[in-house]
C-alpha positions as CSV (number, residue, x, y, z in Angstrom):
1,X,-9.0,100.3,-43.2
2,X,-9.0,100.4,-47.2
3,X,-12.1,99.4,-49.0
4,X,-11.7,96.1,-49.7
5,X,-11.2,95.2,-46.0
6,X,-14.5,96.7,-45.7
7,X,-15.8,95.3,-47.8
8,X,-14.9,91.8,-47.1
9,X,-15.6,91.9,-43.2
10,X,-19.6,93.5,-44.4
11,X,-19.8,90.4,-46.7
12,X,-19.1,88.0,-43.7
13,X,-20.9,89.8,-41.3
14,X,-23.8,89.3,-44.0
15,X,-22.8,85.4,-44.5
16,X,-22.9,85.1,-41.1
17,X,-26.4,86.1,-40.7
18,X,-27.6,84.6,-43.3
19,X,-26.4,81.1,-42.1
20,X,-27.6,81.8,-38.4
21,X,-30.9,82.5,-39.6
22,X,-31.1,80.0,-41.9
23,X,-30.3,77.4,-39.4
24,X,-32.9,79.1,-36.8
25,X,-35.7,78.6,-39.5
26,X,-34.6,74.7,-40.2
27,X,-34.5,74.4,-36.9
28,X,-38.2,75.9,-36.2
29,X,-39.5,73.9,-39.6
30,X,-37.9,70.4,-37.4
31,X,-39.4,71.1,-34.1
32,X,-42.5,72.1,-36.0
33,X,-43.0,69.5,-37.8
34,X,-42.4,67.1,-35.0
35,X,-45.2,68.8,-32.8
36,X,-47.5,68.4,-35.1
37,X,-46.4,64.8,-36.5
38,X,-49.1,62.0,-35.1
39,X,-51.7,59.3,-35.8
40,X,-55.6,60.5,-36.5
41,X,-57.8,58.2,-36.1
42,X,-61.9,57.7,-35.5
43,X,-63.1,56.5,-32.5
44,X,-67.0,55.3,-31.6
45,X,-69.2,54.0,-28.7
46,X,-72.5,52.8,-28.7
47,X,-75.1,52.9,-25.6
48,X,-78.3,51.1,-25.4
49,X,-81.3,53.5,-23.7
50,X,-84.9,53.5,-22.8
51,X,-87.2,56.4,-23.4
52,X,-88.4,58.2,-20.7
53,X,-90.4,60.5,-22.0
54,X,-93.7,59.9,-24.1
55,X,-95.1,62.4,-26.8
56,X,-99.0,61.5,-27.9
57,X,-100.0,65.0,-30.6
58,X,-103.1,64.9,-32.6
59,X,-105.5,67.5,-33.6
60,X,-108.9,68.2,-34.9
61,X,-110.7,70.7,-37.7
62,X,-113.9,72.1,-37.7
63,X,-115.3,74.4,-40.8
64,X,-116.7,77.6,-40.4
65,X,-118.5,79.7,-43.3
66,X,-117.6,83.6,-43.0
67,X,-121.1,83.5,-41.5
68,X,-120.4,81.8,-38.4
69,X,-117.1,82.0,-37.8
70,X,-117.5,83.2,-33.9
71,X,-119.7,80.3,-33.4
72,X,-117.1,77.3,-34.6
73,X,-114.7,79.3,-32.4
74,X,-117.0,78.6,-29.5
75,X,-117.3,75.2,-30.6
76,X,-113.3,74.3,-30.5
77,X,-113.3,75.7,-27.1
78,X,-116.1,73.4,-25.9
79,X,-114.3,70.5,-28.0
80,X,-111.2,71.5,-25.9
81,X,-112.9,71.1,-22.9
82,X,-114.1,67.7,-23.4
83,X,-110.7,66.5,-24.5
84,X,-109.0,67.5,-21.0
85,X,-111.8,65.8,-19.8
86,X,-111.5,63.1,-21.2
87,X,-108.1,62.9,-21.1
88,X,-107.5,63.7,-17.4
89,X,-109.8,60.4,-16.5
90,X,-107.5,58.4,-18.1
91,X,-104.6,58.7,-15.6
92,X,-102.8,61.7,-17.1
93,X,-102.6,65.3,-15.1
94,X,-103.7,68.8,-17.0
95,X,-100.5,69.8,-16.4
96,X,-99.5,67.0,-18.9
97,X,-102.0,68.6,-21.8
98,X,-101.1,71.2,-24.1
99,X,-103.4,73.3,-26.6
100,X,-101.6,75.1,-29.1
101,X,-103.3,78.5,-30.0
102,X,-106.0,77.9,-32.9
103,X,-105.4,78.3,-37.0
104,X,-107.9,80.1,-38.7
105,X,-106.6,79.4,-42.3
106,X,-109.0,81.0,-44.9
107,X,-110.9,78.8,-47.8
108,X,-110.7,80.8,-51.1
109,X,-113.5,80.6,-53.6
110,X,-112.4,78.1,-56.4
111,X,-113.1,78.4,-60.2
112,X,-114.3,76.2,-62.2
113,X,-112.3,73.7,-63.4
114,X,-108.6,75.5,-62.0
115,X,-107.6,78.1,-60.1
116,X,-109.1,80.4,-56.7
117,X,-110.4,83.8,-56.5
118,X,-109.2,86.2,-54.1
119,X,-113.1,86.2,-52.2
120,X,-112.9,84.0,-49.1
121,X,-115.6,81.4,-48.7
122,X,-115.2,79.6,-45.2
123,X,-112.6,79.2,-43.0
124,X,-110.5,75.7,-41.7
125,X,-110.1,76.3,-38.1
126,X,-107.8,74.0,-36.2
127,X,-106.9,73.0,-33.0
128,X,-103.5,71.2,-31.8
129,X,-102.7,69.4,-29.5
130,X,-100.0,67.3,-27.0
131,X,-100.2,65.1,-24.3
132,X,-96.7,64.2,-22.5
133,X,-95.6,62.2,-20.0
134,X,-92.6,59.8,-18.1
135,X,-95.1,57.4,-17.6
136,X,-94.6,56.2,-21.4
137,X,-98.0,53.4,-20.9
138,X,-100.2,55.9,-19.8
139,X,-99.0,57.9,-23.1
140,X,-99.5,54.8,-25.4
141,X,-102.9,53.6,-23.5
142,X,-104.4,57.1,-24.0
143,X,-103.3,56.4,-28.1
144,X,-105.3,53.6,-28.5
145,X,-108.9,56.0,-27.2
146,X,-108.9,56.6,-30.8
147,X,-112.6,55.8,-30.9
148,X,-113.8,56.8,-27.8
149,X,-112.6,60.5,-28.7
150,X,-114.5,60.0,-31.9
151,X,-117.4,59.2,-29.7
152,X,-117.0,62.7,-27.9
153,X,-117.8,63.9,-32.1
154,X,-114.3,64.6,-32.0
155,X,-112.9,63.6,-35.3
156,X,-108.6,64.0,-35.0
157,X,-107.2,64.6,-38.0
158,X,-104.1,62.5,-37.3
159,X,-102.5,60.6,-34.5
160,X,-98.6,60.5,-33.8
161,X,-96.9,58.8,-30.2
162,X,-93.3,59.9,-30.4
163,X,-90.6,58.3,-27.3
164,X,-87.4,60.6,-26.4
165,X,-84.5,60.0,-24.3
166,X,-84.2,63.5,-21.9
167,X,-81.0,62.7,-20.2
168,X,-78.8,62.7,-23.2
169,X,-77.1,66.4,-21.8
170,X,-75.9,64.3,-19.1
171,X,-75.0,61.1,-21.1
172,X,-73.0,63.4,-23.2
173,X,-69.6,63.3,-21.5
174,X,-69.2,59.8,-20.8
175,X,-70.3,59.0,-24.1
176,X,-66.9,61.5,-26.2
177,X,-64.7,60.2,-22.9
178,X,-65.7,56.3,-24.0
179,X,-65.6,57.3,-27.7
180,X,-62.0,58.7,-27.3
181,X,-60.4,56.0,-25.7
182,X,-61.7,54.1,-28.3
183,X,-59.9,56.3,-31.0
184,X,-57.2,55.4,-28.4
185,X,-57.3,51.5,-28.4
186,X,-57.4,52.1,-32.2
187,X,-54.2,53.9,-32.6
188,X,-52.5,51.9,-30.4
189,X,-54.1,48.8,-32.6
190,X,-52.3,50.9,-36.0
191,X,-48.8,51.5,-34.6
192,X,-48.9,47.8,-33.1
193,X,-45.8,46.3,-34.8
194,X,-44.2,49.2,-36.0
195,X,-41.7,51.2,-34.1
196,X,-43.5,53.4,-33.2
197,X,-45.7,53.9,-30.3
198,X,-48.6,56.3,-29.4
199,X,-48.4,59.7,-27.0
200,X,-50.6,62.1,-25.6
201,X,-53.7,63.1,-27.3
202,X,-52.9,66.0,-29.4
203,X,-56.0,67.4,-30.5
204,X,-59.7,66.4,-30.3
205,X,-63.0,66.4,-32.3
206,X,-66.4,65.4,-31.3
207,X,-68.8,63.9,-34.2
208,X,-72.3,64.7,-34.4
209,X,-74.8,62.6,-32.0
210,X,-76.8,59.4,-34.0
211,X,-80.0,58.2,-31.9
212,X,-81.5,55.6,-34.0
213,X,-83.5,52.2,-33.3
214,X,-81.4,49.2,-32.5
215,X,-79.4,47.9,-35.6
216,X,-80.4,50.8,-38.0
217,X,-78.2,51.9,-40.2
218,X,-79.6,55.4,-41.2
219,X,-77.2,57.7,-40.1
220,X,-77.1,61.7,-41.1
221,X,-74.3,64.0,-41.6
222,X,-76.0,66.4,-39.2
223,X,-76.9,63.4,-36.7
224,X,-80.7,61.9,-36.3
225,X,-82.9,61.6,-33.6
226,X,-85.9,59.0,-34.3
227,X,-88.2,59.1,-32.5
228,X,-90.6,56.0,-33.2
229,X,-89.0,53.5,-30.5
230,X,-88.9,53.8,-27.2
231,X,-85.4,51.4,-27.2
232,X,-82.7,53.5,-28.9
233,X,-79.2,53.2,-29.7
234,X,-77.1,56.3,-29.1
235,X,-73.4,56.3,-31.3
236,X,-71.0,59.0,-30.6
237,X,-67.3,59.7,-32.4
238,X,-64.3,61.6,-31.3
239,X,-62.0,62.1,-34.4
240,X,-58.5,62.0,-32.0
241,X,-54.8,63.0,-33.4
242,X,-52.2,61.2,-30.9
243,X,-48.5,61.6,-31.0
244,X,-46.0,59.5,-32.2
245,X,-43.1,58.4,-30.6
């Protein structure tokens, strides 16, 4: 076989190739770009709940000179003990009560006019503290004792009732499964009138979770949890990409 025979028969052997791989990778581009060819659309649902749980916190501060430190210590203990008292003949269990370990935060010597030294002077030393419970009117009536824990000589520094909703974990599921086949009803809504028509659920995105009171509109990009009504509304999205047929 001369040279040129060689030659040609390499150059078609090459052509060949060339086109049969070609075509493969066309062909792979088509079928890829069909399996990934669909409609993306938002879907929401929003749920109505009722807290269940009831969060009353407060605290209270007593001063203490570097003199008699050990004795205001004594004296937030005895306060503590007067507040379960009080707070257990109201309805609500000790279990229900919690103390958070006390804050001694130091008080620096001021100068005049501007500015502290480094010398310590007294002490703030504070005392936290929670009451929860289901039973969300016990929580609220113990809220409105405001004076009578005054008349213990209990001064709280601050008073706060929070509501939550604890069965959210379980909410969860039927709240994306709701939220999808509203992405669903959607799509269908977008191709309606078109040829085309909508497939299987290609790929799936939950959004973050909103709990907010009724009719509020302030959403987060992280999601919110208020916290300041015991009626909340819960809004969930799935962000769902369906085929097209």
């Amino acid at each position: 076989m001369d040279k040129n025979r060689v030659l040609i028969l390499v150059t078609a052997i090459i052509v060949g190739l060339a086109i049969i791989v070609g075509l493969w990778i066309h062909g792979y581009e088509i079928a890829e770009s069909r399996s990934v060819s669909g409609l993306t659309v938002t879907g929401s649902v929003k749920k109505l709940v009722e807290a269940d749980l009831a969060k009353w916190s407060s605290s209270f501060t007593l001063r203490a000179n570097t003199g008699n430190l050990k004795t205001v210590l004594e004296q937030v203990e005895f306060n503590t003990d007067k507040l379960k008292n009080f707070i257990t003949k109201t309805g609500l269990l000790e279990k229900d009560i919690i103390f958070l370990p006390v804050q001694t935060n130091p008080i620096y010597e001021q100068l005049p006019g501007y500015g502290y030294t480094q010398d310590i002077v007294g002490y703030n030393v504070v005392k936290e503290f929670y009451v929860q419970n289901n039973d969300l009117a016990k929580v609220e009536a113990l809220s409105a004792q405001y004076k009578n824990i005054i008349d213990l000589g209990i001064i709280p520094d601050y008073q706060r009732t929070e509501y939550f909703y604890t069965k959210l974990n379980e909410l969860r599921p039927t709240l994306f499964a709701e939220a999808t086949k509203d992405a669903k009803n959607r799509a269908e809504a977008m191709a309606r009138g078109t040829s085309a028509k909508v497939g299987a659920l290609v790929s799936a995105k939950t959004g973050v979770i909103q709990i907010l009171p009724p009719n509020s509109l302030d959403i987060a990009d992280y999601g919110a949890y208020d916290l300041s009504t015991k009626e909340k509304e819960i809004t969930a999205t799935v962000t769902a990409t369906f085929e097209l047929k």
